[in-house]
Every structure is written in C-alpha cells, then in structure tokens.
N, CA, C and O atoms as CSV, one atom per row, in Angstrom:
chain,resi,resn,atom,element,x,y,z
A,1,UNK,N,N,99.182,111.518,115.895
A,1,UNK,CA,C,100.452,112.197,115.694
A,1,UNK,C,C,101.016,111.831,114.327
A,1,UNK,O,O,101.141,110.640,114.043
A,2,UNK,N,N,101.399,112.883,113.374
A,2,UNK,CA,C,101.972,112.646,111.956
A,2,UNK,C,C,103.312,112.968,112.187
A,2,UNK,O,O,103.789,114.102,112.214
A,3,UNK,N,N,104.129,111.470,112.420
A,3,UNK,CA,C,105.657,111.285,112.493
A,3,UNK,C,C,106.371,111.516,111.234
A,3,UNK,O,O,106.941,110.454,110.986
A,4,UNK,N,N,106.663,112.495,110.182
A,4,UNK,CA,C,107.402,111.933,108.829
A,4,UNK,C,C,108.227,111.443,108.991
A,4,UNK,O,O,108.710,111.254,107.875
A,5,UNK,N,N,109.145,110.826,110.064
A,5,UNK,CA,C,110.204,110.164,109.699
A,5,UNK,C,C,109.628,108.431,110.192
A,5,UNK,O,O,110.348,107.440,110.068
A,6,UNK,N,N,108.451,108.404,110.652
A,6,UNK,CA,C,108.232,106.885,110.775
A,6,UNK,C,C,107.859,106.277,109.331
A,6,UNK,O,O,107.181,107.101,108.717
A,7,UNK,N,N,108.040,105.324,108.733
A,7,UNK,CA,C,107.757,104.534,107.708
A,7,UNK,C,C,106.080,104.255,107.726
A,7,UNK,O,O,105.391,104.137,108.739
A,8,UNK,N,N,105.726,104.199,106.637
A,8,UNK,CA,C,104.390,103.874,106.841
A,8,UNK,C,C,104.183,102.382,106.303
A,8,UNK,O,O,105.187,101.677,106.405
A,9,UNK,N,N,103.166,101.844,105.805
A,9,UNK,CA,C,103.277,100.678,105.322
A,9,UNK,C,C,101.770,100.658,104.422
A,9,UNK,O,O,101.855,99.850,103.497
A,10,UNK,N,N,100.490,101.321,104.479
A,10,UNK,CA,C,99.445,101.556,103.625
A,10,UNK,C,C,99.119,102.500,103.824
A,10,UNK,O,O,99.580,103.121,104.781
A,11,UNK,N,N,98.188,103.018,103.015
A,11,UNK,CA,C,97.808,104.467,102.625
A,11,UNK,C,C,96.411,104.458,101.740
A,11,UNK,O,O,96.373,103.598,100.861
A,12,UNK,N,N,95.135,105.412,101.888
A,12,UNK,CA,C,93.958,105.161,101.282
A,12,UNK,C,C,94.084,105.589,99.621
A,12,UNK,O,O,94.441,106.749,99.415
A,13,UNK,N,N,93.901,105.008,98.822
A,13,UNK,CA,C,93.663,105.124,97.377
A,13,UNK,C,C,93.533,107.143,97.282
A,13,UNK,O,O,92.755,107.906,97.854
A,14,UNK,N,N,94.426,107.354,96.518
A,14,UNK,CA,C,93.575,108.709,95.930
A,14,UNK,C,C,94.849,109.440,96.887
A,14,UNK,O,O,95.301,110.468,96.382
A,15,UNK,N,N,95.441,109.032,98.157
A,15,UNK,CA,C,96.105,109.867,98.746
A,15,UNK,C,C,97.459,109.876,98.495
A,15,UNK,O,O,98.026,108.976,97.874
A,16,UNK,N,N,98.181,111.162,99.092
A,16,UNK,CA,C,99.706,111.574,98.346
A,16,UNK,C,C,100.391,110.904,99.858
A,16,UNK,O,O,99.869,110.821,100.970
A,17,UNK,N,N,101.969,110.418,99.310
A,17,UNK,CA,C,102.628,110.148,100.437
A,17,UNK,C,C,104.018,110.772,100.102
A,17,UNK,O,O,104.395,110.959,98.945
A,18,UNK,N,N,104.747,111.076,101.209
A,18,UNK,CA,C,106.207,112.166,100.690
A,18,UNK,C,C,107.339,110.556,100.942
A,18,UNK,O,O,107.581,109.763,101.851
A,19,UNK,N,N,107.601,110.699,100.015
A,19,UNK,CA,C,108.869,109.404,99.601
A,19,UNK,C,C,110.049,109.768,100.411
A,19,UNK,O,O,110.083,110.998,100.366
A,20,UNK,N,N,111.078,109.322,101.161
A,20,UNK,CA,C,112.315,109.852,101.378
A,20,UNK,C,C,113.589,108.966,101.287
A,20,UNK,O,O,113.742,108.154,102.199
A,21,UNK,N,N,114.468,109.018,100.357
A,21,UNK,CA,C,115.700,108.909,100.518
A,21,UNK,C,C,116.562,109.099,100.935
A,21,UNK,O,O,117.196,110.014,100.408
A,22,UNK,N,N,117.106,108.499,101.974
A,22,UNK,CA,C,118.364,108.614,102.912
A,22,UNK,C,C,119.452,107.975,102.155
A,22,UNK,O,O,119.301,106.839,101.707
A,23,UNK,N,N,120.459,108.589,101.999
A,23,UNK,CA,C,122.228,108.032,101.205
A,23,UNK,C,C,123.090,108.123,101.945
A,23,UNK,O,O,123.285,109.320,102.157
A,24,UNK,N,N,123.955,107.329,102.653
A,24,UNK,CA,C,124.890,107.858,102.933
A,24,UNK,C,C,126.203,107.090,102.514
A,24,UNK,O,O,126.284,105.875,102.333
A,25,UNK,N,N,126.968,107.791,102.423
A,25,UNK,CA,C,128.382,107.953,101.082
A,25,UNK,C,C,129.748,108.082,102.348
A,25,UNK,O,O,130.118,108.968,103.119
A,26,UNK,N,N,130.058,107.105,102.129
A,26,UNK,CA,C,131.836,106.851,103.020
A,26,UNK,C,C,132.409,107.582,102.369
A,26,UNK,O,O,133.141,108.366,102.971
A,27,UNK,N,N,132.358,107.657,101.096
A,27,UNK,CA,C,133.178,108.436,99.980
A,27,UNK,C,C,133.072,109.167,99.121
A,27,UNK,O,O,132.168,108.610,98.499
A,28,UNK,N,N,133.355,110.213,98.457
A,28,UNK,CA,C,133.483,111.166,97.589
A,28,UNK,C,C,132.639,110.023,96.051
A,28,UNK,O,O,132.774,108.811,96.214
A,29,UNK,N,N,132.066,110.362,95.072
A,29,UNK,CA,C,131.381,109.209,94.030
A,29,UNK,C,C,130.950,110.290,93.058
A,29,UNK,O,O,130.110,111.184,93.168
A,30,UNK,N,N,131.896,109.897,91.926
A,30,UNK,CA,C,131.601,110.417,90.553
A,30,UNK,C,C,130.327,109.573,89.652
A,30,UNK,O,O,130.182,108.351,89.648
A,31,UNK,N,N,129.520,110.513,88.953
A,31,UNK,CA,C,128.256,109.770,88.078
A,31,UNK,C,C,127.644,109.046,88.956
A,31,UNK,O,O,127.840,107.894,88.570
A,32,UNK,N,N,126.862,109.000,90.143
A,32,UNK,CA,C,126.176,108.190,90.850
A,32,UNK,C,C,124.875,108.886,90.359
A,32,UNK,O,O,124.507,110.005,90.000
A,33,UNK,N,N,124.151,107.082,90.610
A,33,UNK,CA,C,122.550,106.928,89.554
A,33,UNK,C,C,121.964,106.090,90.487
A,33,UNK,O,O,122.393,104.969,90.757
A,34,UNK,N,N,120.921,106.651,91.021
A,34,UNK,CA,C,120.135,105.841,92.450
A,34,UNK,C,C,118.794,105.772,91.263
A,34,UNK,O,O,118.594,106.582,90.358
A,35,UNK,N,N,117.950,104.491,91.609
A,35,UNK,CA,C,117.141,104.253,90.808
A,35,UNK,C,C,116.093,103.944,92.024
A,35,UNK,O,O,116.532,103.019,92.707
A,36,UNK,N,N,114.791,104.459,92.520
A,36,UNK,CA,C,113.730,103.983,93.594
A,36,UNK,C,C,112.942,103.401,92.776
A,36,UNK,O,O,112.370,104.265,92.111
A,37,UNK,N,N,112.504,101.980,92.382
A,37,UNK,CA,C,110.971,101.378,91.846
A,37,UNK,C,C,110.190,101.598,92.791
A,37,UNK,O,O,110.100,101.232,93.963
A,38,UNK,N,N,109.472,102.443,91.910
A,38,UNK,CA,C,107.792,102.209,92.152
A,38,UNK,C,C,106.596,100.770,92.352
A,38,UNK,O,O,106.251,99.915,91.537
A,39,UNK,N,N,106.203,100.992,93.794
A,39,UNK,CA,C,105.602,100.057,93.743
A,39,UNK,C,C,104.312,100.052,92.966
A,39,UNK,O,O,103.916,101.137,92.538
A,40,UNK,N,N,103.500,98.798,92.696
A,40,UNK,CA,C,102.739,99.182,91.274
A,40,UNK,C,C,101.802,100.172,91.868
A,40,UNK,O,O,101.443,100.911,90.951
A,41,UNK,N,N,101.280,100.499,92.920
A,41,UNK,CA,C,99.947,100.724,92.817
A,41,UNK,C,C,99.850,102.642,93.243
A,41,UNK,O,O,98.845,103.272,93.575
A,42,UNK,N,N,101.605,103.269,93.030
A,42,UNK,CA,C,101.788,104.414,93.237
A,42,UNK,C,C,102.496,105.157,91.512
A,42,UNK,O,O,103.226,104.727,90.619
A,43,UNK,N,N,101.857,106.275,91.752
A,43,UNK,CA,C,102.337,107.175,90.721
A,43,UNK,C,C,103.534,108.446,91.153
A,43,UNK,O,O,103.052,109.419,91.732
A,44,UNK,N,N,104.624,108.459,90.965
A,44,UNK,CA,C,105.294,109.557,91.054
A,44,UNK,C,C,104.800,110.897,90.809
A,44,UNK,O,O,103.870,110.929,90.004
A,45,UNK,N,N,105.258,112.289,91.401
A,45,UNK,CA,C,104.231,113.512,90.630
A,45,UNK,C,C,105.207,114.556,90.580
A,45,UNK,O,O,106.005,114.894,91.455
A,46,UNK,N,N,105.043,114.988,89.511
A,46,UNK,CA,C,106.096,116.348,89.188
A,46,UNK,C,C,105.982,117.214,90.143
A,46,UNK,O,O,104.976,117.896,89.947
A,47,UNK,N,N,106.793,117.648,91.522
A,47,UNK,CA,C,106.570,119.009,91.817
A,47,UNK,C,C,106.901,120.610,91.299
A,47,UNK,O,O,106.890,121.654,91.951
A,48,UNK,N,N,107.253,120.322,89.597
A,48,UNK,CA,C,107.365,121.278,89.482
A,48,UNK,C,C,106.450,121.533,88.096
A,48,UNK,O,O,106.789,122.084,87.049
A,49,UNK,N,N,105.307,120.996,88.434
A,49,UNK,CA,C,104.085,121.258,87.068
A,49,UNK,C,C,103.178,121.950,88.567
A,49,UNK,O,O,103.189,121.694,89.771
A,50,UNK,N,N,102.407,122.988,87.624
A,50,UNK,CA,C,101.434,123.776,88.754
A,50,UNK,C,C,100.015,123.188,88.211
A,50,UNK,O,O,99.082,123.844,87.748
A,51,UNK,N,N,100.107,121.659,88.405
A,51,UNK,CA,C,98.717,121.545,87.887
A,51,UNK,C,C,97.699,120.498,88.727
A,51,UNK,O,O,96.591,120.120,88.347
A,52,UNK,N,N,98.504,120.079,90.185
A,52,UNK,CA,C,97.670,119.724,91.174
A,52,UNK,C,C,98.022,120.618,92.252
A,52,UNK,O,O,99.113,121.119,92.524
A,53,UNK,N,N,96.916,120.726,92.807
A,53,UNK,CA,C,96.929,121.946,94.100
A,53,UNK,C,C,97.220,120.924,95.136
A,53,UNK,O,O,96.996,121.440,96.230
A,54,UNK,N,N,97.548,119.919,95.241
A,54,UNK,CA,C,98.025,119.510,96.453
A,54,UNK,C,C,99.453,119.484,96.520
A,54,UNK,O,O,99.840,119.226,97.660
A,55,UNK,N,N,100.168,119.623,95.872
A,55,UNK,CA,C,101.174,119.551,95.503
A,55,UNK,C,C,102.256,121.117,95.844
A,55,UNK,O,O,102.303,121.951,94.940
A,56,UNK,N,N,102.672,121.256,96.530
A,56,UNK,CA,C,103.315,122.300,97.147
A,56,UNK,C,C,104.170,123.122,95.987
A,56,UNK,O,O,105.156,122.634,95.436
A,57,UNK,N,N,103.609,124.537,95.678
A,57,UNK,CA,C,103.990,125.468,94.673
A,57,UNK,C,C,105.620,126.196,94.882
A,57,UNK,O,O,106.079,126.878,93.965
A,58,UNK,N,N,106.232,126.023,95.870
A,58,UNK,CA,C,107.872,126.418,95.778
A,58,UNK,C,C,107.948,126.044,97.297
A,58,UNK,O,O,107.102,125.782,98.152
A,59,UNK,N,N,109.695,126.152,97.273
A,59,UNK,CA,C,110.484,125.197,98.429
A,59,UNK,C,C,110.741,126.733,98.649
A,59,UNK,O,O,110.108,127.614,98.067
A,60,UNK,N,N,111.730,126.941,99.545
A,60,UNK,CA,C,112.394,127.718,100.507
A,60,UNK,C,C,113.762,127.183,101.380
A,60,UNK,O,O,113.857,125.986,101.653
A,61,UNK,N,N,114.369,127.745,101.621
A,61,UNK,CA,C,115.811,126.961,102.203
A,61,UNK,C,C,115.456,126.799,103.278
A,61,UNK,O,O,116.301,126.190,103.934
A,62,UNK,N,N,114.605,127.046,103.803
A,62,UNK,CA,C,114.008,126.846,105.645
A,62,UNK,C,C,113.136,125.378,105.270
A,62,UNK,O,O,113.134,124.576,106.204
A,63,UNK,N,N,112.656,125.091,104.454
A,63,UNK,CA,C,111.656,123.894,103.643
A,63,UNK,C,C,112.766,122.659,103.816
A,63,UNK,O,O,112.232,121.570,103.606
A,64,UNK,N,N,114.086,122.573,104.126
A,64,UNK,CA,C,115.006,121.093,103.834
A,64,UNK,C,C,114.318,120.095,104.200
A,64,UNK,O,O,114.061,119.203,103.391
A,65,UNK,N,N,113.915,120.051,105.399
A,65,UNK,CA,C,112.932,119.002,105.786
A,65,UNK,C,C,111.910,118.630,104.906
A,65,UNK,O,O,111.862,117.401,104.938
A,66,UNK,N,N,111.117,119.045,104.181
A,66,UNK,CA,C,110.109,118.898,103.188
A,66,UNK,C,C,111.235,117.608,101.949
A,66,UNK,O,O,111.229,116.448,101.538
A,67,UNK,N,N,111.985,118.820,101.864
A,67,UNK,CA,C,112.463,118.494,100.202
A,67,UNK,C,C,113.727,117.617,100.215
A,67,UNK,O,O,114.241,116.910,99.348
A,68,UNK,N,N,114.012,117.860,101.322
A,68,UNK,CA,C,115.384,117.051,101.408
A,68,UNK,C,C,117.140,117.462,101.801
A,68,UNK,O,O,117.416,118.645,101.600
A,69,UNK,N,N,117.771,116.974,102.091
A,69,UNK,CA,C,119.372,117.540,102.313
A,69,UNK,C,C,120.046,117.259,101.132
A,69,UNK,O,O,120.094,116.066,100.830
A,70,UNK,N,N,120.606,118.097,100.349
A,70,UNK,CA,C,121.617,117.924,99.149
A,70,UNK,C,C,120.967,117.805,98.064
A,70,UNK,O,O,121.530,117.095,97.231
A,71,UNK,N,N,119.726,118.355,97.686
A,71,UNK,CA,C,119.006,117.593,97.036
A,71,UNK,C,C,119.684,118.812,95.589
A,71,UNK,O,O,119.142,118.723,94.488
A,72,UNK,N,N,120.344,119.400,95.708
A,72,UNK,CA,C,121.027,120.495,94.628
A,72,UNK,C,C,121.873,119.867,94.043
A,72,UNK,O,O,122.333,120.454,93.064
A,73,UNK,N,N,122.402,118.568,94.320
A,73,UNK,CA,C,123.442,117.848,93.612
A,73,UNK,C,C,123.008,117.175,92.786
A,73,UNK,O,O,123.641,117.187,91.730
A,74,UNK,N,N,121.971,116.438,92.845
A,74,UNK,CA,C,121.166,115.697,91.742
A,74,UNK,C,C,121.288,116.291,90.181
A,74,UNK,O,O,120.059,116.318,90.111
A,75,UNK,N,N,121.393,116.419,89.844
A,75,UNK,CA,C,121.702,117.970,88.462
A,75,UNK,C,C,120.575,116.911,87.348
A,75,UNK,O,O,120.438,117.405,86.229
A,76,UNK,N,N,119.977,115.856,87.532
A,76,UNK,CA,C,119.250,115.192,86.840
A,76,UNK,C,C,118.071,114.601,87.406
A,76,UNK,O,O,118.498,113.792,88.230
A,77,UNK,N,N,116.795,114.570,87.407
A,77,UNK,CA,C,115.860,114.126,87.843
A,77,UNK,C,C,114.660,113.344,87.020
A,77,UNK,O,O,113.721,114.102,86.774
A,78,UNK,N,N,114.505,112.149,86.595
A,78,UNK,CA,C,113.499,111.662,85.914
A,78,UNK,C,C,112.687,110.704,86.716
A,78,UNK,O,O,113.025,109.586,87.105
A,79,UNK,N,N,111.321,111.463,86.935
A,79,UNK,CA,C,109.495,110.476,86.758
A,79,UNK,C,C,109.445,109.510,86.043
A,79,UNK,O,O,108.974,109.848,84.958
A,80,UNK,N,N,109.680,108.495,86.076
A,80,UNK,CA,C,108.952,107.491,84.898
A,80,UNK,C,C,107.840,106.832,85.927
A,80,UNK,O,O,107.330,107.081,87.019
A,81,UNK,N,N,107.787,105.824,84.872
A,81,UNK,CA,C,106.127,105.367,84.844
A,81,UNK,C,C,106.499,104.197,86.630
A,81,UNK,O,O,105.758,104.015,87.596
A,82,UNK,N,N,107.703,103.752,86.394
A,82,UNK,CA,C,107.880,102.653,87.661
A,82,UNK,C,C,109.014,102.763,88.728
A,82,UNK,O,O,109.200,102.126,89.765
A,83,UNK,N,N,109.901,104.056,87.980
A,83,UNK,CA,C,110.367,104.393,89.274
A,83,UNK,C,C,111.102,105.710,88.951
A,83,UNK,O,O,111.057,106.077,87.776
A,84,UNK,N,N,111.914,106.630,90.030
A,84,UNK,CA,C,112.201,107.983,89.901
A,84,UNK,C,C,113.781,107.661,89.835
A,84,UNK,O,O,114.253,106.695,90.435
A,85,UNK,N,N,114.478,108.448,89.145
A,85,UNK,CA,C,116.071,107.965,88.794
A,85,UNK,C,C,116.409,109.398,89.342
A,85,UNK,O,O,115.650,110.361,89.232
A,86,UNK,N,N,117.790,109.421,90.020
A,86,UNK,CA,C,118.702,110.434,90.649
A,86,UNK,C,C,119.837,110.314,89.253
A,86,UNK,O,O,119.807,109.352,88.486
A,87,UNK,N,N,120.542,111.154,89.149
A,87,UNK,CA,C,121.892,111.636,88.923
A,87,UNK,C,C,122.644,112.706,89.270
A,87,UNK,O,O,122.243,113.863,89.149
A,88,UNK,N,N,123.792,112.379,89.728
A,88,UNK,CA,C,124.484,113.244,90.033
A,88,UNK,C,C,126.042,113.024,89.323
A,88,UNK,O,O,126.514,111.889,89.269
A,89,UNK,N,N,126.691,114.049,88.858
A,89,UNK,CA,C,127.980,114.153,87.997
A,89,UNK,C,C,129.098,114.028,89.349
A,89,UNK,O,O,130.177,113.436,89.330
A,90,UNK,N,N,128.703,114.505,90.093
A,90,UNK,CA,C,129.591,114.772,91.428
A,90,UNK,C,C,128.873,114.666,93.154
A,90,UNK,O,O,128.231,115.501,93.792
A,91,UNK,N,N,129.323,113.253,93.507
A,91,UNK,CA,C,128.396,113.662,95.420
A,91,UNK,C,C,129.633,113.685,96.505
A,91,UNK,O,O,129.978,112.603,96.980
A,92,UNK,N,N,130.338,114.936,96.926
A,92,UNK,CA,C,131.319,114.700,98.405
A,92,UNK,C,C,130.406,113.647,99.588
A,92,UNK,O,O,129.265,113.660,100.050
A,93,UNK,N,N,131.551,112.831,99.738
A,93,UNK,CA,C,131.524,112.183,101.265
A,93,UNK,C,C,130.471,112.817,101.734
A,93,UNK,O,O,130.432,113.996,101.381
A,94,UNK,N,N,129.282,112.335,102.648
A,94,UNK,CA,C,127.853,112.847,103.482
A,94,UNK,C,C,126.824,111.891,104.034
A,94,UNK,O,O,127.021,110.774,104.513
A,95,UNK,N,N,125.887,112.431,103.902
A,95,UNK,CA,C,124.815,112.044,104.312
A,95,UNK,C,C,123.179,112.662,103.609
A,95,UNK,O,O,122.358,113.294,104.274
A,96,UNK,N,N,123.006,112.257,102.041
A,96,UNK,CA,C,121.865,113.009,101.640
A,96,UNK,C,C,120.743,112.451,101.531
A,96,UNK,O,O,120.565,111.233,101.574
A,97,UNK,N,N,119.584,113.603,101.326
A,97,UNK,CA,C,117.902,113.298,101.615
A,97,UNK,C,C,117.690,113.781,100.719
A,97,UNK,O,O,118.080,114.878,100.319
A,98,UNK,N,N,116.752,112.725,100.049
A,98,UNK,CA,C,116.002,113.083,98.754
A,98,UNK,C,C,114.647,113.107,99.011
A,98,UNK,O,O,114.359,111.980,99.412
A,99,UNK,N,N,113.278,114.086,98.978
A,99,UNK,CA,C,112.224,113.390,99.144
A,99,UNK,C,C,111.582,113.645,97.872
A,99,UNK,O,O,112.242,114.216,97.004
A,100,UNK,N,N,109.779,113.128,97.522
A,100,UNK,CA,C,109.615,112.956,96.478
A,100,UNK,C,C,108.020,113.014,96.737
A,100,UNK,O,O,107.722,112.833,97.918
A,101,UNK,N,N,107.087,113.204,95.974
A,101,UNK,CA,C,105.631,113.225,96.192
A,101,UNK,C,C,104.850,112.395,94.974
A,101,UNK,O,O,104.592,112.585,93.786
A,102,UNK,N,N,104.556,111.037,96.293
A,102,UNK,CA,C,103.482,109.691,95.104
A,102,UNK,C,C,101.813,109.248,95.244
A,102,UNK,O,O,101.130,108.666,96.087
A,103,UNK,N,N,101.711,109.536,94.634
A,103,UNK,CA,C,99.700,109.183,94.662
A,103,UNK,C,C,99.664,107.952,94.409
A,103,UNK,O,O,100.228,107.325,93.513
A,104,UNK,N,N,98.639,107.439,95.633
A,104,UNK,CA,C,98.028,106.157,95.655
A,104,UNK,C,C,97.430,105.964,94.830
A,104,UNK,O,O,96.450,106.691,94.996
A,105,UNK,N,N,97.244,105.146,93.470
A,105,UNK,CA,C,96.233,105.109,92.282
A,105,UNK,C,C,95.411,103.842,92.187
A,105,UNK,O,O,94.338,103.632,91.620
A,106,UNK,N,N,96.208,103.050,92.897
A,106,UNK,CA,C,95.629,101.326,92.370
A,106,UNK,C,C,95.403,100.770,93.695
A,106,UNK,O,O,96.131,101.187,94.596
A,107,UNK,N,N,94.297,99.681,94.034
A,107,UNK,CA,C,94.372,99.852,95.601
A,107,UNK,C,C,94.774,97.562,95.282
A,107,UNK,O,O,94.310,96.715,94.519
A,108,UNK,N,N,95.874,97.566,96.440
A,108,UNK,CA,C,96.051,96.139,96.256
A,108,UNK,C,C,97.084,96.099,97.367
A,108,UNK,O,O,97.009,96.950,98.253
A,109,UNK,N,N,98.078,95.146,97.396
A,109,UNK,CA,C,99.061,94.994,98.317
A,109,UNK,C,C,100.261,94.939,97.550
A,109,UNK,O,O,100.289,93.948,96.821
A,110,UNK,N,N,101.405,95.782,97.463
A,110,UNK,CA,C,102.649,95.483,96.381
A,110,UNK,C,C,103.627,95.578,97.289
A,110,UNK,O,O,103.742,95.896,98.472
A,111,UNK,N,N,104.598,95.052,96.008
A,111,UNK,CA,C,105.732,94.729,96.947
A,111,UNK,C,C,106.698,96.126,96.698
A,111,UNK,O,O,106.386,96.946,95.834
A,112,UNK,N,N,107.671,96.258,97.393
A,112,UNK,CA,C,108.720,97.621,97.377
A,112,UNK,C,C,109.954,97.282,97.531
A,112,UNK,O,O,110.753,97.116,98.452
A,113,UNK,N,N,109.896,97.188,95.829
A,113,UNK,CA,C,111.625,96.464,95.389
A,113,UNK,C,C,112.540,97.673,95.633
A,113,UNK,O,O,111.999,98.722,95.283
A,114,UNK,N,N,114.040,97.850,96.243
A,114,UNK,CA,C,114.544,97.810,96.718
A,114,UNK,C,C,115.704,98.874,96.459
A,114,UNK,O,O,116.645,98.476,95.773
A,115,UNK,N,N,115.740,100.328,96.987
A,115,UNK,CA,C,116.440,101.522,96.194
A,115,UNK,C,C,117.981,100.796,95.491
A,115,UNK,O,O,118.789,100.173,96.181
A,116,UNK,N,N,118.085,100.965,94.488
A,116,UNK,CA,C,119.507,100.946,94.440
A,116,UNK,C,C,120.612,102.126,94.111
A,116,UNK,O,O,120.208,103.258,93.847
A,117,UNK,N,N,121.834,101.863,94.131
A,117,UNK,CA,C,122.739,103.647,93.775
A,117,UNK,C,C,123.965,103.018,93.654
A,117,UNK,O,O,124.594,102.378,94.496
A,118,UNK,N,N,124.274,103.326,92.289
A,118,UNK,CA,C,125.534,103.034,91.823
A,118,UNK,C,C,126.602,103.622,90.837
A,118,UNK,O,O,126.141,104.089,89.796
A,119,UNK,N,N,127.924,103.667,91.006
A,119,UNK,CA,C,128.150,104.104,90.007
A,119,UNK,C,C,128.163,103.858,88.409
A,119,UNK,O,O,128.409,102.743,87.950
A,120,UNK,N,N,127.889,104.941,87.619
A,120,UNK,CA,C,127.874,104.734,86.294
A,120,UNK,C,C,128.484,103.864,85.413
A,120,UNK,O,O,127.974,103.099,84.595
A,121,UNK,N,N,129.978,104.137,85.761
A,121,UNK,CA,C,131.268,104.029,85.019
A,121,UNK,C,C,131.779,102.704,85.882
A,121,UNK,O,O,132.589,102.157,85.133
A,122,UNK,N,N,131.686,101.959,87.071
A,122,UNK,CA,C,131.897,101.616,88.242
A,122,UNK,C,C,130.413,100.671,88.544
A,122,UNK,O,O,130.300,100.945,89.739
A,123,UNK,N,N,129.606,100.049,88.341
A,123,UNK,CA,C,128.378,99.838,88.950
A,123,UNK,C,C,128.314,98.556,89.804
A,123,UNK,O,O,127.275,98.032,90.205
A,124,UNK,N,N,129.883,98.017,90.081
A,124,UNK,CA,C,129.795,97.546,91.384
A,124,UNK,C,C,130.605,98.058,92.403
A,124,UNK,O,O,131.343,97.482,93.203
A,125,UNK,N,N,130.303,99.405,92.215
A,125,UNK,CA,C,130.636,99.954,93.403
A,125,UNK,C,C,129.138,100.948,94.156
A,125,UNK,O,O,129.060,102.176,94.142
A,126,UNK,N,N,128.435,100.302,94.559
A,126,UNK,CA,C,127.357,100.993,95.095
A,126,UNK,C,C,126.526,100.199,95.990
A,126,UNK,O,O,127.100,99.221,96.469
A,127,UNK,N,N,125.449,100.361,96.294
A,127,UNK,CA,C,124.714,99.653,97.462
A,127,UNK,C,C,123.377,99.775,97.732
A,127,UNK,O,O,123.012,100.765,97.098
A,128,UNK,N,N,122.023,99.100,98.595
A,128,UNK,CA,C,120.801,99.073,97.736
A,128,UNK,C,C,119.960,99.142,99.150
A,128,UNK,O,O,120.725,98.841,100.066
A,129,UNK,N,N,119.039,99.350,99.481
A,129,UNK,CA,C,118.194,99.700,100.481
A,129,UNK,C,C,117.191,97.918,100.881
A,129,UNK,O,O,117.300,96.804,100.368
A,130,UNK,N,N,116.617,98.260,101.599
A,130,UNK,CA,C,115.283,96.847,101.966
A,130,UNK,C,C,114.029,97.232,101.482
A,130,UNK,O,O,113.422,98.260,101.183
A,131,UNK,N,N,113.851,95.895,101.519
A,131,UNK,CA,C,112.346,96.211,100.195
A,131,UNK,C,C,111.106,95.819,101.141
A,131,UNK,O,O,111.709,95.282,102.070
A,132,UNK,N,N,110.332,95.785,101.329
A,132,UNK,CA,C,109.350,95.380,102.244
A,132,UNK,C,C,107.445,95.050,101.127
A,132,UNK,O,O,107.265,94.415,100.087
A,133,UNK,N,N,106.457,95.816,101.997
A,133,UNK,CA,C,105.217,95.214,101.422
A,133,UNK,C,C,104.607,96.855,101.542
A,133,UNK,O,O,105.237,97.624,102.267
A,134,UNK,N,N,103.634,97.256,100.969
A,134,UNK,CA,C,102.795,98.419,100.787
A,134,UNK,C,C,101.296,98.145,100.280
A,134,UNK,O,O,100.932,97.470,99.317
A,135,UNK,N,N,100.704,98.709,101.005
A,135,UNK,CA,C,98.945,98.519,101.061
A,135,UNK,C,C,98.353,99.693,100.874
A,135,UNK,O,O,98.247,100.610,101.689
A,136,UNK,N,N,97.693,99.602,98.984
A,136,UNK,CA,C,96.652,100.617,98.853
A,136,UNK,C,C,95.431,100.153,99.418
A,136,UNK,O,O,95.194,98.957,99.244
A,137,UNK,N,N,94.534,100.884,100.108
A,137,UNK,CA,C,93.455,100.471,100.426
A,137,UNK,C,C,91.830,101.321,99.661
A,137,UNK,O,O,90.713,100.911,99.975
C-alpha cells in the first residue's frame, strides 16, 4: 500500500520522492521565508523544466493533493544545491501544503536538518519542524 501521507525514512538510489510541507500559521505573516535543507544525498528537481519524463508535465486544480494547498502564495520559489526556499510577500491565518519532487543521487545515511519559516523583517518570529535520519540505499 503507497500511503503519501506516511513519512518514509529510505528510498533506493536513482528514485524520486514527493517532499511535503505542512505550515500552519495562528496568524496572518508578512515576508515569510521557509527554508527545507536538503539532506546530502537528495537533489531537488524543477517541475517546471520538461526535461525528465518522470516528472509530471502540468498540475490541474483537482491535482492539490499532488502539489499542495496554497501553494499560489509562494510568489517566489528557489532549487538550490542544499535546500528549496519559499517566499511569500503575504500568508492569511491557515493551514498550507507545499510539496516538492527530490532524486535520490548519493546512497549513504544523512541526517534531515530541520524546516525552518520565518519572518523576514521579524525572524524571531517563526518556527521550525523535526529533523530525523534518511537512507539512500
């Protein structure tokens, strides 16, 4: 049975896993900047380059589950090499889902330092996820 909402903990070299971010916001938050590190042995992947076929070619508003809840607020999105950065200029009070698509590249055991999201202007006002262990095999 393929649960997406159970956590996984390893994954075989070479294979894609869908990332998900859960936020949830007591309050209304101007300039919020969530930063996910990459653990070493995963690569982030553009879903919007058409240049791996595994990689799903357009969303649909029936797709939220895939892609995420709110994910239209983000108005900024950057891949880097060690982890994927959110921005948003404006998030109302909620509950949002971000998801994300990462290839297993390096096979070892890493560690999974720890989402954080804060404000810009404000950056102790925000709050940070649990970090645990991840196994390329």
């Amino acid at each position: 049975m393929n649960d997406s909402k159970k956590p996984i903990t390893e994954i075989e070299r070479g294979e894609l896993v869908r990332v998900r971010l859960t936020m949830t916001l007591p309050e209304s938050m101007h300039y919020l900047v969530v930063e996910d590190p990459l653990p070493a042995g995963l690569e982030a992947l553009d879903a919007s380059l058409a240049t791996d076929t595994l990689v799903p070619s357009a969303y649909t508003a029936q797709d939220y589950k895939e892609r995420g809840w709110g994910w239209w607020y983000f108005n900024h999105i950057e891949l880097r090499d060690e982890k994927v950065v959110l921005s948003s200029d404006y998030l109302p009070a909620g509950t949002y889902v971000y998801t994300y698509l990462a290839r297993a590249s390096a096979a070892g055991t890493f560690k999974v330092i720890p989402t954080t999201a804060s404000e810009f202007y404000f950056p102790d006002v925000g709050g940070r996820g649990a970090g645990s262990l991840f196994t390329v095999k």
